[in-house]
N, C-alpha and C positions, 0 to 999 in steps of 0.2 A: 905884316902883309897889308899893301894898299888897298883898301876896299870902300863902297858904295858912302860917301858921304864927308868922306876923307879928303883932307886938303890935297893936290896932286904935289909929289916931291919937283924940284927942278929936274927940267930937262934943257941940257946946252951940248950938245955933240956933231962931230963931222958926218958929213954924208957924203955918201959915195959923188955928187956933182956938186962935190967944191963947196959947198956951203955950210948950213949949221942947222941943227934941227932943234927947234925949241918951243916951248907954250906959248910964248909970248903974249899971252891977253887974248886968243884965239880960240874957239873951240875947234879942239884935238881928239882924234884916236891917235892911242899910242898902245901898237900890239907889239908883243916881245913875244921870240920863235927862236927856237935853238938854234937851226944854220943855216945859213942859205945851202943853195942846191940839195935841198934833201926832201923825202916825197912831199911828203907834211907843209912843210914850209914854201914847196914851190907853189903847189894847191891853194896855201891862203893868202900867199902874197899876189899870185892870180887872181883868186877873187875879189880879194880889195882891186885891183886894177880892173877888172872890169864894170867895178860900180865908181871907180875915181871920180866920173862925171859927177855923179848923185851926188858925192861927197860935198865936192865944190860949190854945187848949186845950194848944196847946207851950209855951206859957208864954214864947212868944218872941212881942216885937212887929217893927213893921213898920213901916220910916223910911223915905218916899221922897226925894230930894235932889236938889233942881234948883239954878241961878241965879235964875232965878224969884220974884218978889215975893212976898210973903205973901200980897198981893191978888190976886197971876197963882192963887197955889195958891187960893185959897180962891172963884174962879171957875172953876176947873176943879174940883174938890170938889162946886160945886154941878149943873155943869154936866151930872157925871158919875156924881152919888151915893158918889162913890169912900169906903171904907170904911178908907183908912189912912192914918198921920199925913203928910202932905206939908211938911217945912221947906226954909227957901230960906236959899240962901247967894249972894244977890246978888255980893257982894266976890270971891266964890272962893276965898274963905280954904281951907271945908273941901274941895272938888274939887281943890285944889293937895297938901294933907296925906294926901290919899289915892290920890294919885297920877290923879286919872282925867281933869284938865284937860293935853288934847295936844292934837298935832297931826294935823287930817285933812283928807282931802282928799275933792273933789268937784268931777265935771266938770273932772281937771285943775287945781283953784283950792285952793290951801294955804291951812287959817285953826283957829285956836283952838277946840277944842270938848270937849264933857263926851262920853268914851267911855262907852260904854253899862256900865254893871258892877255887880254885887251880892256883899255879904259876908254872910257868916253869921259872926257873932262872939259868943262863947260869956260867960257872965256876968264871969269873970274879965279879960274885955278881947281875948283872943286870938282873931284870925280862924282860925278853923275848916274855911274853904272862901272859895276865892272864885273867883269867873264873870268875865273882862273880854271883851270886844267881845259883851256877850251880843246871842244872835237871843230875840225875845220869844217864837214860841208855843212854848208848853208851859213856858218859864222859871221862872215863880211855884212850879208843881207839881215841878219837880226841885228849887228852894230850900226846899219843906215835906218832903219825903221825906230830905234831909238837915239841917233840923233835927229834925224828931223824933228822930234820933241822938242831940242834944244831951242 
């Protein structure tokens, strides 16, 4: 598990408009959310977009991180006007590298999933903060209150 102080693993993947989502020397949030279009998920990828502005003006962007197709992302993007980059990592490459593909449960039934979790990772690589089993409301606003520390 990636946590508070920890070098951030790579991040290099598709996003829904044609590009590549990556660190690159940039301060990043980078939230991982089980699926798009589902309650949870439309809720925080909403509230990142409506703080998108804040973000930018921190000069930190905003990577969200599903299994999710590029297609899944960019039907939900339009479905929902959402305002920040959405890349999918089908494979689970990067949700294994950063610890956030485990084990949970429901109803009793054990199975595989993307824990809910956000990094704040500073431009030299280094996570800075990080959130696991997050609850969504208010989430995005305590991730912009501590980046603008950065």
């Amino acid at each position: 598990m990636i946590d508070t102080g920890d070098t951030a693993p790579a991040l290099d993947l598709d996003t829904d408009a044609g590009g590549r989502a990556s660190l690159a020397g940039k301060p990043s949030v980078v939230y991982f959310y089980p699926k798009d279009d589902t309650s949870g998920c439309t809720k925080e990828a909403q509230e990142f977009t409506v703080l998108a502005a804040d973000f930018a003006r921190a000069g930190v962007q905003v990577i969200g991180v599903s299994k999710d197709s590029v297609a899944s992302h960019g039907k939900f993007r339009a479905k929902y006007d959402l305002g920040v980059t959405l890349a999918a990592d089908p494979d689970g490459v990067a949700c294994a590298a950063w610890g956030v593909w485990v084990e949970k449960s429901m109803y009793g039934r054990k199975y595989m999933g993307i824990e809910r979790a956000t990094f704040l990772v500073d431009a030299g690589g280094k996570v800075v903060r990080a959130w696991h089993k997050v609850k969504v409301p208010g989430h995005a606003a305590e991730v912009l209150a501590a980046a603008k520390g950065l």
